[in-house]
Structure formats: structure tokens, C-alpha cells
PyMOL CGO cylinders between C-alpha atoms (Angstrom):
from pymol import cmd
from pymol.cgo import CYLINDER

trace = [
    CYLINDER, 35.36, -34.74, 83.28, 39.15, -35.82, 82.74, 0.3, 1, 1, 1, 1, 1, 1,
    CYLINDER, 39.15, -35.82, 82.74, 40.37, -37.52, 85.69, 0.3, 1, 1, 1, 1, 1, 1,
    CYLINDER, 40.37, -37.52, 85.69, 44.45, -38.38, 86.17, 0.3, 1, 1, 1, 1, 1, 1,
    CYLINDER, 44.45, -38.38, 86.17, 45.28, -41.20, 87.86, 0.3, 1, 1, 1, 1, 1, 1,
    CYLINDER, 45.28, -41.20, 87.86, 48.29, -41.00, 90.72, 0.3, 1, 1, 1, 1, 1, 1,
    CYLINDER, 48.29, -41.00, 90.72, 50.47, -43.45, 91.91, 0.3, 1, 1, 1, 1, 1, 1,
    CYLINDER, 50.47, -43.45, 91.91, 54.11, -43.14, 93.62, 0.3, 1, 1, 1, 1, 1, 1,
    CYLINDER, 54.11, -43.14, 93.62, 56.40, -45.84, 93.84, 0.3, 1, 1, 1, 1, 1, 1,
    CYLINDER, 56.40, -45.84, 93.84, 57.16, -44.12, 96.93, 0.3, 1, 1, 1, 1, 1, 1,
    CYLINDER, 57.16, -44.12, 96.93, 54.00, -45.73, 98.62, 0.3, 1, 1, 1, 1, 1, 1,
    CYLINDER, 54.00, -45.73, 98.62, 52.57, -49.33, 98.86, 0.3, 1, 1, 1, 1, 1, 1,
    CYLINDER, 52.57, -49.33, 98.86, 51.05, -50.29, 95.38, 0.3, 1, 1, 1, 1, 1, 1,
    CYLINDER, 51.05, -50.29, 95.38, 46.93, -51.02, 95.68, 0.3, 1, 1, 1, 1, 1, 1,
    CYLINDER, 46.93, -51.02, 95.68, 46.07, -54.27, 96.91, 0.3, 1, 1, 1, 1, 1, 1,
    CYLINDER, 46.07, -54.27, 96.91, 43.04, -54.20, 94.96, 0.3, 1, 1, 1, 1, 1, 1,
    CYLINDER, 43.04, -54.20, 94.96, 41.28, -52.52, 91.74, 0.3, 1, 1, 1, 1, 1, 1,
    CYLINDER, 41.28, -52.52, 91.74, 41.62, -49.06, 92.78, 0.3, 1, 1, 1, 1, 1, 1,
    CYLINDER, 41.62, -49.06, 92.78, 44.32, -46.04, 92.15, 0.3, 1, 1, 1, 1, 1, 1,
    CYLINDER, 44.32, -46.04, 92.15, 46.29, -44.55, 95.12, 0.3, 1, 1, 1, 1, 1, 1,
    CYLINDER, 46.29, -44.55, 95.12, 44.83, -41.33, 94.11, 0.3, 1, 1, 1, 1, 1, 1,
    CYLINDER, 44.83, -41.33, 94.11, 42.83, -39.48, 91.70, 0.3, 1, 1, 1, 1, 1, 1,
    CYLINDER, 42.83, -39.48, 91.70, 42.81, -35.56, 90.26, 0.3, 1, 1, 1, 1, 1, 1,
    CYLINDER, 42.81, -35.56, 90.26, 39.99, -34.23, 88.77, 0.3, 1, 1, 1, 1, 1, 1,
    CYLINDER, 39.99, -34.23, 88.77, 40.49, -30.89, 88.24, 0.3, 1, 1, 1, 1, 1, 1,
    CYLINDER, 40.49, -30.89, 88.24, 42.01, -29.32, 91.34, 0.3, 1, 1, 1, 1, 1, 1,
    CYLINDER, 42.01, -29.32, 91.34, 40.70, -31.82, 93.24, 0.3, 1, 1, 1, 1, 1, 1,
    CYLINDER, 40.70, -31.82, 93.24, 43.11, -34.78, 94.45, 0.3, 1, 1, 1, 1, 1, 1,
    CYLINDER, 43.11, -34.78, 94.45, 41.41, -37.76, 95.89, 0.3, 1, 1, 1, 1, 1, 1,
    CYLINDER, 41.41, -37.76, 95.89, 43.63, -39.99, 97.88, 0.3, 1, 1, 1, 1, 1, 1,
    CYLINDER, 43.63, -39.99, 97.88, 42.43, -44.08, 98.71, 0.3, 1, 1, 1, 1, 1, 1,
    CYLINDER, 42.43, -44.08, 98.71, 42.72, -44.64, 102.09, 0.3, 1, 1, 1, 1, 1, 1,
    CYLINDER, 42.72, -44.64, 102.09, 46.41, -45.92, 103.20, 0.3, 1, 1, 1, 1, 1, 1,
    CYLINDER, 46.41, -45.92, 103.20, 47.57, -48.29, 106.16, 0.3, 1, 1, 1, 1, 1, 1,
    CYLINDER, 47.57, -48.29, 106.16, 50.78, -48.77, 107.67, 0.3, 1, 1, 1, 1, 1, 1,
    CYLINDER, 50.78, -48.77, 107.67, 52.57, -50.76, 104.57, 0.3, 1, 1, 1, 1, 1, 1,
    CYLINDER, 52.57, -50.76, 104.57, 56.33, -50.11, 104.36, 0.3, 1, 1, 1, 1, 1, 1,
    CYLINDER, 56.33, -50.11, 104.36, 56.18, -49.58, 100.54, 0.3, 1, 1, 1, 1, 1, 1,
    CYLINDER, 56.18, -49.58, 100.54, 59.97, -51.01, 100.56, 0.3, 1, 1, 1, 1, 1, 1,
    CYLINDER, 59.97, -51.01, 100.56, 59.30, -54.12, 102.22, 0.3, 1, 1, 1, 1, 1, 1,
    CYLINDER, 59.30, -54.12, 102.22, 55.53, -54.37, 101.57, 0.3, 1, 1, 1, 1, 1, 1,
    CYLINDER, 55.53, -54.37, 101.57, 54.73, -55.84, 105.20, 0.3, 1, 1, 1, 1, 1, 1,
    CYLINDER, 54.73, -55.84, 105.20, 53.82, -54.18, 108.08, 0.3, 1, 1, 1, 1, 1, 1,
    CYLINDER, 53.82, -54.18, 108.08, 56.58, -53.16, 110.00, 0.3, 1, 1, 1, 1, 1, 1,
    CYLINDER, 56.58, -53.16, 110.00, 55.37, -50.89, 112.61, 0.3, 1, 1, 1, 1, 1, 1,
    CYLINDER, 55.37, -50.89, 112.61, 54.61, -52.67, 116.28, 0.3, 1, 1, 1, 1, 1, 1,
    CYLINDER, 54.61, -52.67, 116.28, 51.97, -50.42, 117.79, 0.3, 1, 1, 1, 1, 1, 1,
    CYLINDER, 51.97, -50.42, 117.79, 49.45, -48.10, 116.09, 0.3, 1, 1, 1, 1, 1, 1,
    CYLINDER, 49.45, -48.10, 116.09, 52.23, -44.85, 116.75, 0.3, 1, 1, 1, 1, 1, 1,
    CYLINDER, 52.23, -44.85, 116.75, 54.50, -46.54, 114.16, 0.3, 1, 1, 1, 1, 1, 1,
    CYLINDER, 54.50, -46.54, 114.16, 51.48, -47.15, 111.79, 0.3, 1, 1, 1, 1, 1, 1,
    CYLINDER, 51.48, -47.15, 111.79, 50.12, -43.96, 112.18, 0.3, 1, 1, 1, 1, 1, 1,
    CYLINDER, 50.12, -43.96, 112.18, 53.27, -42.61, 111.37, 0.3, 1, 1, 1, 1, 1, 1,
    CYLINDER, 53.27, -42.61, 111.37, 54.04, -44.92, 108.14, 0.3, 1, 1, 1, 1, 1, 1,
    CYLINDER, 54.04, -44.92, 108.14, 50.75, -43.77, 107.08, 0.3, 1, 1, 1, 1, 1, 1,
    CYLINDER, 50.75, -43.77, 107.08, 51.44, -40.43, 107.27, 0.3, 1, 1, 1, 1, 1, 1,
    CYLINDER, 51.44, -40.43, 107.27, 54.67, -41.05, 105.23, 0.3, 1, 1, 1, 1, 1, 1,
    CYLINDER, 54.67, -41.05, 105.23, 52.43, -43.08, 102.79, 0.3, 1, 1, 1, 1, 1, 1,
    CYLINDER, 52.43, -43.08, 102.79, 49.88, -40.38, 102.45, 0.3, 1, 1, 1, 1, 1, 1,
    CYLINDER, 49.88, -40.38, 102.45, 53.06, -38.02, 102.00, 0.3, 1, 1, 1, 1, 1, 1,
    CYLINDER, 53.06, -38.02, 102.00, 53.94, -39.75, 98.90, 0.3, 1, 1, 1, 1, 1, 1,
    CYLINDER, 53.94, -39.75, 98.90, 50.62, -40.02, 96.70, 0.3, 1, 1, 1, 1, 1, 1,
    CYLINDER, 50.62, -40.02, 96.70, 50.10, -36.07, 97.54, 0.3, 1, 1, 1, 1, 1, 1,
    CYLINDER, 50.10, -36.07, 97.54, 53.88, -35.54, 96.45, 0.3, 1, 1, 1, 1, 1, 1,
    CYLINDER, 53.88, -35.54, 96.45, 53.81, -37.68, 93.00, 0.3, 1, 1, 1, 1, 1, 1,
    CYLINDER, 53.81, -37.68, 93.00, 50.40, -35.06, 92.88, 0.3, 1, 1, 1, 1, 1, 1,
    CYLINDER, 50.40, -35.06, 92.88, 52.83, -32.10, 93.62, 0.3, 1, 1, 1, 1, 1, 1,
    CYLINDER, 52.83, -32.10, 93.62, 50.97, -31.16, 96.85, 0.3, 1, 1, 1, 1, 1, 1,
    CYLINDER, 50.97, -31.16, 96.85, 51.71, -31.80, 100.36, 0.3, 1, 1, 1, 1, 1, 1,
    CYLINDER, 51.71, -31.80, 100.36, 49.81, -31.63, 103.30, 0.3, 1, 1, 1, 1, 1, 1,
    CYLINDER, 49.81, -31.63, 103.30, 49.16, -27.77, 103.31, 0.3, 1, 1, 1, 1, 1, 1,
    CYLINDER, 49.16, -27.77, 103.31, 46.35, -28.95, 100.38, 0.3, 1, 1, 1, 1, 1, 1,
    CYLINDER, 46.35, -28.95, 100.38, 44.25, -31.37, 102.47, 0.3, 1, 1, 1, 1, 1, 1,
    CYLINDER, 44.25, -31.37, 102.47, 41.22, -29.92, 103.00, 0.3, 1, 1, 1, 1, 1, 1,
    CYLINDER, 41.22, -29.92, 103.00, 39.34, -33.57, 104.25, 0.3, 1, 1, 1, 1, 1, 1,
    CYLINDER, 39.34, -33.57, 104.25, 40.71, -36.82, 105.85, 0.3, 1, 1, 1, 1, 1, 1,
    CYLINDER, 40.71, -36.82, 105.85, 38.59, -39.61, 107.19, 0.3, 1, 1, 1, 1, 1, 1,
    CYLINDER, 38.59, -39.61, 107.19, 40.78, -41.65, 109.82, 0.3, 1, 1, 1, 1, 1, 1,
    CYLINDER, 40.78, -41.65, 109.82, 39.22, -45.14, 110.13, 0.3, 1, 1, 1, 1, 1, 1,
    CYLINDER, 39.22, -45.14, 110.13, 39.94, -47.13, 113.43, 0.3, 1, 1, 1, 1, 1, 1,
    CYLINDER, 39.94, -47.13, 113.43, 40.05, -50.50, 115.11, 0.3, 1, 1, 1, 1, 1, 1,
    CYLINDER, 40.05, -50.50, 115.11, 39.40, -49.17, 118.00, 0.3, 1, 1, 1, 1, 1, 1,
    CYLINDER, 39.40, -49.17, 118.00, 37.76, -45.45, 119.66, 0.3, 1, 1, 1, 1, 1, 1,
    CYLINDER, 37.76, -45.45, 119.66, 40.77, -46.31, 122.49, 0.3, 1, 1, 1, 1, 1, 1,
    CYLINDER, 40.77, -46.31, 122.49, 43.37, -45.07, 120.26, 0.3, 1, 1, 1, 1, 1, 1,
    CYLINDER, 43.37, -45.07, 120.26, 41.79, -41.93, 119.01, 0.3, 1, 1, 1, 1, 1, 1,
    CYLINDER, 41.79, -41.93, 119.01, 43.79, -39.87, 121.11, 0.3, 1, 1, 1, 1, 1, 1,
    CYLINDER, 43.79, -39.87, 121.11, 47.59, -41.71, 120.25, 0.3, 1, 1, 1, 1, 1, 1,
    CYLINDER, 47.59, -41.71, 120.25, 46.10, -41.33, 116.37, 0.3, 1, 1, 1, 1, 1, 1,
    CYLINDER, 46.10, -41.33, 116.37, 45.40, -38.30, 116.86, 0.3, 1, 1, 1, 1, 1, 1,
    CYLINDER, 45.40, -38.30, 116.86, 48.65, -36.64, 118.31, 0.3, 1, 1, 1, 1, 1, 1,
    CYLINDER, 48.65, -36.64, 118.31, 50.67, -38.42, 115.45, 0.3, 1, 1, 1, 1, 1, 1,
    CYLINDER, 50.67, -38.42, 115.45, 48.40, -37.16, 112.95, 0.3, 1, 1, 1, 1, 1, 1,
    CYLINDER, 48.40, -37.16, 112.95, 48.85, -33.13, 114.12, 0.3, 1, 1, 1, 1, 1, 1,
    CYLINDER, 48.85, -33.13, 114.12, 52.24, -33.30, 114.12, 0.3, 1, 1, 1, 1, 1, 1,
    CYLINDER, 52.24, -33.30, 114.12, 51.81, -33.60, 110.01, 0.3, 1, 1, 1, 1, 1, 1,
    CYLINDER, 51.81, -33.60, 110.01, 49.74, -30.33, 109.76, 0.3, 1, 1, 1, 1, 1, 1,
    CYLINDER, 49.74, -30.33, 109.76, 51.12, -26.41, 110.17, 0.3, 1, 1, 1, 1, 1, 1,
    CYLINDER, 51.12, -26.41, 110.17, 47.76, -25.23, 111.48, 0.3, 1, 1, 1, 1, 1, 1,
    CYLINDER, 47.76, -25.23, 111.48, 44.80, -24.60, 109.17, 0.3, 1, 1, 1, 1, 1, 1,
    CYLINDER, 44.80, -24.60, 109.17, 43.58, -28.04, 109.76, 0.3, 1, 1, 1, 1, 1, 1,
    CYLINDER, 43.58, -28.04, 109.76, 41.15, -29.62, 107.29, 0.3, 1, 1, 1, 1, 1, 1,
    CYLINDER, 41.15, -29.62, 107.29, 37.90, -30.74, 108.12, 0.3, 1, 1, 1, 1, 1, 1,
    CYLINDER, 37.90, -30.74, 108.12, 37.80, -34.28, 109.64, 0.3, 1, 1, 1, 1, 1, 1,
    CYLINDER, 37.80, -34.28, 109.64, 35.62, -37.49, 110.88, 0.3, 1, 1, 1, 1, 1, 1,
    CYLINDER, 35.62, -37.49, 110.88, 37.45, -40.28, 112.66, 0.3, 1, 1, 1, 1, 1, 1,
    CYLINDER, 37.45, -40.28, 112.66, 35.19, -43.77, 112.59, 0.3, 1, 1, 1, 1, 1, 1,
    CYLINDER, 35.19, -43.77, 112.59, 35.84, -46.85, 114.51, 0.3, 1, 1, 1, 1, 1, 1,
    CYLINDER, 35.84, -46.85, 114.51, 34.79, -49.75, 112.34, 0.3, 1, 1, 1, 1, 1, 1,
    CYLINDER, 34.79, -49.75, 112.34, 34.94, -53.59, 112.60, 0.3, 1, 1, 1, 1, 1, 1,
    CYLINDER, 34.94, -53.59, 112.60, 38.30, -54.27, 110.76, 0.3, 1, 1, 1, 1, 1, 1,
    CYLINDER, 38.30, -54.27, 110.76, 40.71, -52.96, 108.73, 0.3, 1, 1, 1, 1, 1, 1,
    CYLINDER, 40.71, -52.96, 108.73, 42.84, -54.41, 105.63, 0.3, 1, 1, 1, 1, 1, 1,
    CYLINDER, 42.84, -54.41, 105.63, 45.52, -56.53, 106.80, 0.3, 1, 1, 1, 1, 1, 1,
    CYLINDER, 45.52, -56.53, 106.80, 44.33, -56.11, 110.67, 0.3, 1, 1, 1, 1, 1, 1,
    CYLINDER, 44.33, -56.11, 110.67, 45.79, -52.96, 111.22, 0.3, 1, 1, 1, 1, 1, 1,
    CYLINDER, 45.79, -52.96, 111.22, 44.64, -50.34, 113.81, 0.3, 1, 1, 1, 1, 1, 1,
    CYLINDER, 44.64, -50.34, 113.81, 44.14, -47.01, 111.57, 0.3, 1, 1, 1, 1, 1, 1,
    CYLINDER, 44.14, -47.01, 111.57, 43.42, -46.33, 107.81, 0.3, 1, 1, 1, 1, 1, 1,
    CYLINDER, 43.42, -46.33, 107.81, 43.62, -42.83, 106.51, 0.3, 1, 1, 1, 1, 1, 1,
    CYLINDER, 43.62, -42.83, 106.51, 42.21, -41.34, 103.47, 0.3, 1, 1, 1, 1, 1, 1,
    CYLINDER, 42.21, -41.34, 103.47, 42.60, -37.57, 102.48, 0.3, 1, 1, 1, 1, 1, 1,
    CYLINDER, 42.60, -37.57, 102.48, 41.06, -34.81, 99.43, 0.3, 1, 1, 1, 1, 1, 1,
    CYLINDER, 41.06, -34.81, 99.43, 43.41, -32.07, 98.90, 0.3, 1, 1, 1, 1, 1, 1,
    CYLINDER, 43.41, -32.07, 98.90, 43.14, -29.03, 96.12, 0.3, 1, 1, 1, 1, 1, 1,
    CYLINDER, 43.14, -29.03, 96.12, 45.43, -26.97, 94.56, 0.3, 1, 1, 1, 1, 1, 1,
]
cmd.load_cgo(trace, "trace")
């Protein structure tokens, strides 16, 4: 199995020892993103719209440098602080898909990196 590794300047470096994505095959595995302005490398946005929509942008990235876009994704997991903002997550999130939705599961867990409200992560194929 030869596996590539991804990574876009155009999205927040890893804070830790993984890669923003990986492609095996036709198979692209993105690492969950949050809402890090890759230019600034802070958190920027003020309310979990703005993060769900830098996270988007993030996500945008890593599939780009991969020479996909969101047309590939055929599996997210969205990761909240809270069930409460499913539904603001949730209308952000659709607005980045042209029907043909992949399959999903949205978790509320007990934190998030850097205390942010959502964390995305995403397979797409070719």
C-alpha cells in the first residue's frame, strides 16, 4: 500500500504528529480541521457560523492541494461542543455541497482542540 501524504499551505499546518490528509489509492483521507485562519494561525471567527465557515475553507484547501473538491466527499464526521448548534452547523455546512450529499455522523463530544465549537473531518475518492 503506497500512501501520499497532503498538505496545503493554504490551510493551518498540524498541531500535532499527523498529516492534513492522506491518499491511498483513490481514497483521500482528510484529519479533522477547526476554525484556524491558516494566515494568522489564531482563531478568528466569533461564533461557531464563522468557524464553521473557516472550516469549510480549510477543508477546501487539503481536498484542492489533493485535486478534488467537495463533489468527492463521500464521508464527513462533524464533531461538536455542543448538540445546540447542530442545526447553525448544519446550514453552513450544506451550503458547501451541490446535492449528492455524502454519508454523515455529527457527535457532540466533551471538547475540542483549542476550545472551539465544531471539528470536521472528511474521505473523498476520485
Amino acid at each position: 500500500m503506497e500512501k501520499t501524504i497532503i498538505n496545503s499551505n493554504s490551510a493551518p499546518a498540524p498541531i500535532g504528529p499527523y498529516s492534513q490528509a492522506v491518499q491511498v489509492g483513490n481514497l483521500l483521507f482528510l484529519s479533522g480541521q477547526v476554525a484556524i485562519n491558516p494566515t494568522t494561525g489564531t482563531i478568528d471567527a466569533t461564533d461557531v457560523l464563522g468557524e464553521t465557515h473557516q472550516v469549510m475553507h480549510n477543508l477546501k484547501a487539503v481536498l484542492a492541494e489533493a485535486g478534488m473538491d467537495f463533489s468527492n466527499v463521500v464521508k464527513t464526521t462533524i464533531f461538536l461542543s455542543d448538540m445546540d448548534l447542530f442545526s447553525t452547523v448544519n446550514e453552513v455546512y450544506g451550503k458547501y455541497f451541490q446535492g449528492n450529499f455524502p454519508a454523515r455522523e455529527t457527535v457532540a463530544v466533551k471538547g475540542l482542540p483549542k476550545n472551539v465549537n465544531v471539528e470536521i473531518s472528511m474521505i473523498a475518492s476520485k
